[in-house]
C-alpha positions as a Markdown table, in Angstrom:
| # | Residue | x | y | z |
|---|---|---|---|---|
| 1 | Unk | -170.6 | 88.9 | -82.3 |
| 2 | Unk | -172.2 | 92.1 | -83.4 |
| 3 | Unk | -174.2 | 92.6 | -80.0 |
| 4 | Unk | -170.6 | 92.3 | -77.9 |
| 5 | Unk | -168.8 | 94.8 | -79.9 |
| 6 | Unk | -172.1 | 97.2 | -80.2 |
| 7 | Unk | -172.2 | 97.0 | -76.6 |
| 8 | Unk | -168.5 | 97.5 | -76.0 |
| 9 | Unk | -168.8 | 100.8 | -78.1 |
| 10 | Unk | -171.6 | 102.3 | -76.3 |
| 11 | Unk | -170.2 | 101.6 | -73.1 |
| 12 | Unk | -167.4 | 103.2 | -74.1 |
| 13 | Unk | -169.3 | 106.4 | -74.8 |
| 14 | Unk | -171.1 | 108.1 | -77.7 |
| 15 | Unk | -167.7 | 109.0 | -79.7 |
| 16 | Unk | -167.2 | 111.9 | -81.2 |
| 17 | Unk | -169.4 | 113.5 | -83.6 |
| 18 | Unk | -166.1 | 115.0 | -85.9 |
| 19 | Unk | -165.6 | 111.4 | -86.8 |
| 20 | Unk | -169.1 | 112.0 | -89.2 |
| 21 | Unk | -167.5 | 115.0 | -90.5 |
| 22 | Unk | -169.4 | 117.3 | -92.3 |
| 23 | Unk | -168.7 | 116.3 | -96.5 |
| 24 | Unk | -169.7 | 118.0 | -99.3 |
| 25 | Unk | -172.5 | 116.5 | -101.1 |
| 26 | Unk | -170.4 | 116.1 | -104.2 |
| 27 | Unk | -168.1 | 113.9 | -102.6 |
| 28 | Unk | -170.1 | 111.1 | -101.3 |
| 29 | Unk | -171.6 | 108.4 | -102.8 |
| 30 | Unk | -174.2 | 105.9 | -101.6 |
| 31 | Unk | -173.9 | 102.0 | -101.1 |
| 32 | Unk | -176.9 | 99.7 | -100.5 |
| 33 | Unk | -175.9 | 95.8 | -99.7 |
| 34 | Unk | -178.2 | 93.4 | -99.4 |
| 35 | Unk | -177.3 | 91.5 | -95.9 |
| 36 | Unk | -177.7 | 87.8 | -94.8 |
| 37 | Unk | -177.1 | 87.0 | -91.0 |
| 38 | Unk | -179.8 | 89.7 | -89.1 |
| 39 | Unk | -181.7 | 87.7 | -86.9 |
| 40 | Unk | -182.9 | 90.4 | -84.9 |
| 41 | Unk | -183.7 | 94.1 | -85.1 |
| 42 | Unk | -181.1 | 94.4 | -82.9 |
| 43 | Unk | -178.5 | 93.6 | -85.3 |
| 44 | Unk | -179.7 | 96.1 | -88.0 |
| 45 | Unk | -179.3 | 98.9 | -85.1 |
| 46 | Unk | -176.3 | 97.6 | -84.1 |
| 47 | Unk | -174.8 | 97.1 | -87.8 |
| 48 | Unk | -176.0 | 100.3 | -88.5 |
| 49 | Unk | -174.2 | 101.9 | -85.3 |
| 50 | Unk | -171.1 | 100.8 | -85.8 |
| 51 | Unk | -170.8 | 101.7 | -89.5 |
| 52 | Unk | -171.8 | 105.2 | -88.2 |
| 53 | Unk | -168.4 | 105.3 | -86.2 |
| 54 | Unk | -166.2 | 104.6 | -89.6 |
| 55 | Unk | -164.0 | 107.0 | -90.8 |
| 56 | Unk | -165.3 | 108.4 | -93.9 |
| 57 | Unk | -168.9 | 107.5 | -93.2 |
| 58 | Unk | -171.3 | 110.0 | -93.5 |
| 59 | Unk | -174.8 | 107.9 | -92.7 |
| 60 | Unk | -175.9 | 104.5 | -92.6 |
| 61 | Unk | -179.6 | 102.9 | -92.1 |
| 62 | Unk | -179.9 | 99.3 | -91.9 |
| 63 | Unk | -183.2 | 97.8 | -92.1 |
| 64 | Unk | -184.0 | 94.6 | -90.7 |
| 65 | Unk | -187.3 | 93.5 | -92.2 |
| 66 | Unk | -185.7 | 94.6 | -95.9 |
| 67 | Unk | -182.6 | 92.8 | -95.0 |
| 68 | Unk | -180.3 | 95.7 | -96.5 |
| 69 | Unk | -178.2 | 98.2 | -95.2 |
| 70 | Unk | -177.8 | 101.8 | -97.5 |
| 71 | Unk | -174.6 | 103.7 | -96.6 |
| 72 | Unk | -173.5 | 107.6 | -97.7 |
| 73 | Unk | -169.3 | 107.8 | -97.5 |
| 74 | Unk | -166.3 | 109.9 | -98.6 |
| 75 | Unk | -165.0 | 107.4 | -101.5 |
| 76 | Unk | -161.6 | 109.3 | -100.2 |
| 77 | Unk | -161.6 | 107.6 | -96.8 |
| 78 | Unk | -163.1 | 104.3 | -97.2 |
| 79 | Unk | -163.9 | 102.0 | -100.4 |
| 80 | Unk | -166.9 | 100.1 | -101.0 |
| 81 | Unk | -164.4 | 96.7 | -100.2 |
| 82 | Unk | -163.4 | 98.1 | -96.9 |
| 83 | Unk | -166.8 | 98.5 | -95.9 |
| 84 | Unk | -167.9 | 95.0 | -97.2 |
| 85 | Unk | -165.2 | 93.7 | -95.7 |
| 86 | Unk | -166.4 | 95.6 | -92.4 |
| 87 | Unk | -169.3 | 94.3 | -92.6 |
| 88 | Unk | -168.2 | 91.1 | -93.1 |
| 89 | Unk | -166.2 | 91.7 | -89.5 |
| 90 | Unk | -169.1 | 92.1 | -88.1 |
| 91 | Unk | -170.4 | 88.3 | -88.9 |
| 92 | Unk | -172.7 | 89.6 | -91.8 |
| 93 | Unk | -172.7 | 88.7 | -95.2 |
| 94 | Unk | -173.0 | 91.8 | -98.1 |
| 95 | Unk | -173.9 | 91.9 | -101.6 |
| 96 | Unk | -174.1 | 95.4 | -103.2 |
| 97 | Unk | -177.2 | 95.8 | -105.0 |
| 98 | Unk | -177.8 | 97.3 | -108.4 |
| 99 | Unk | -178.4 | 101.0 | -108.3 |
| 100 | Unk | -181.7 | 101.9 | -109.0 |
Protein backbone atom coordinates (compact mmCIF):
# COMPACT_ATOMS: atom_id res chain seq x y z
CA UNK A 1 0.00 0.00 0.00
CA UNK A 2 2.70 2.44 0.89
CA UNK A 3 4.76 1.96 -2.47
CA UNK A 4 1.29 2.80 -4.61
CA UNK A 5 0.44 5.99 -2.84
CA UNK A 6 4.48 7.02 -2.67
CA UNK A 7 4.39 6.48 -6.17
CA UNK A 8 1.15 8.26 -6.97
CA UNK A 9 2.67 11.32 -5.10
CA UNK A 10 5.84 11.59 -6.91
CA UNK A 11 4.22 11.24 -10.10
CA UNK A 12 2.20 13.79 -9.25
CA UNK A 13 5.14 16.14 -8.78
CA UNK A 14 7.45 17.26 -5.90
CA UNK A 15 4.60 19.47 -4.12
CA UNK A 16 5.15 22.48 -2.78
CA UNK A 17 7.85 23.32 -0.44
CA UNK A 18 5.34 26.12 1.60
CA UNK A 19 3.52 23.05 2.72
CA UNK A 20 6.96 22.49 5.23
CA UNK A 21 6.64 26.01 6.21
CA UNK A 22 9.23 27.60 7.98
CA UNK A 23 8.22 27.22 12.19
CA UNK A 24 9.75 28.66 14.88
CA UNK A 25 11.80 26.40 16.83
CA UNK A 26 9.68 27.07 19.93
CA UNK A 27 6.79 25.67 18.38
CA UNK A 28 7.65 22.27 17.32
CA UNK A 29 8.01 19.31 19.07
CA UNK A 30 9.54 15.92 18.12
CA UNK A 31 7.88 12.43 17.95
CA UNK A 32 9.81 9.09 17.58
CA UNK A 33 7.43 5.87 17.00
CA UNK A 34 8.71 2.69 16.97
CA UNK A 35 7.17 1.02 13.56
CA UNK A 36 6.18 -2.64 12.75
CA UNK A 37 5.37 -3.44 9.03
CA UNK A 38 8.85 -2.11 6.96
CA UNK A 39 9.89 -4.74 5.01
CA UNK A 40 11.99 -2.91 2.88
CA UNK A 41 14.11 0.27 2.76
CA UNK A 42 11.78 1.30 0.48
CA UNK A 43 9.11 1.72 2.91
CA UNK A 44 11.05 3.83 5.40
CA UNK A 45 11.71 6.34 2.36
CA UNK A 46 8.52 6.14 1.32
CA UNK A 47 6.90 6.55 5.05
CA UNK A 48 9.23 9.10 5.50
CA UNK A 49 8.12 11.00 2.18
CA UNK A 50 4.80 11.09 2.70
CA UNK A 51 4.87 12.39 6.25
CA UNK A 52 7.00 15.17 4.78
CA UNK A 53 3.90 16.29 2.68
CA UNK A 54 1.66 16.76 6.05
CA UNK A 55 0.38 19.85 7.00
CA UNK A 56 2.14 20.88 10.08
CA UNK A 57 5.17 18.71 9.54
CA UNK A 58 8.35 20.23 9.68
CA UNK A 59 10.85 16.95 9.18
CA UNK A 60 10.64 13.36 9.31
CA UNK A 61 13.43 10.46 9.06
CA UNK A 62 12.40 7.03 9.11
CA UNK A 63 14.99 4.41 9.48
CA UNK A 64 14.55 1.08 8.35
CA UNK A 65 17.21 -0.97 10.07
CA UNK A 66 16.18 0.84 13.56
CA UNK A 67 12.63 0.19 12.75
CA UNK A 68 11.52 3.89 13.94
CA UNK A 69 10.46 6.90 12.45
CA UNK A 70 11.40 10.56 14.44
CA UNK A 71 9.14 13.35 13.33
CA UNK A 72 9.46 17.47 14.08
CA UNK A 73 5.68 19.12 13.75
CA UNK A 74 3.62 22.27 14.61
CA UNK A 75 1.52 20.69 17.64
CA UNK A 76 -0.95 23.54 16.18
CA UNK A 77 -1.60 21.78 12.85
CA UNK A 78 -1.39 18.17 13.53
CA UNK A 79 -1.51 15.94 16.92
CA UNK A 80 0.63 13.17 17.71
CA UNK A 81 -2.91 10.84 17.10
CA UNK A 82 -3.33 12.29 13.76
CA UNK A 83 0.00 11.32 12.77
CA UNK A 84 -0.33 7.79 14.34
CA UNK A 85 -3.22 7.45 12.88
CA UNK A 86 -1.49 8.57 9.54
CA UNK A 87 0.82 6.30 9.89
CA UNK A 88 -1.41 3.72 10.54
CA UNK A 89 -3.04 4.75 6.88
CA UNK A 90 -0.27 3.93 5.54
CA UNK A 91 -0.44 0.00 6.61
CA UNK A 92 2.22 0.62 9.50
CA UNK A 93 1.88 0.06 12.91
CA UNK A 94 3.27 3.02 15.65
CA UNK A 95 4.14 3.03 19.17
CA UNK A 96 5.66 6.35 20.48
CA UNK A 97 8.67 5.70 22.37
CA UNK A 98 9.81 7.21 25.64
CA UNK A 99 11.68 10.36 25.30
CA UNK A 100 15.09 10.09 25.98
Amino acid sequence: MIRRRFIELITLGTGSLAAIGALDAADKQTITYHVTGFTCITCAVGLEELLRREKGVAWAKASYPDANVVIKFDPKEVTEDSLKSYIASMGFKAEAQPKA
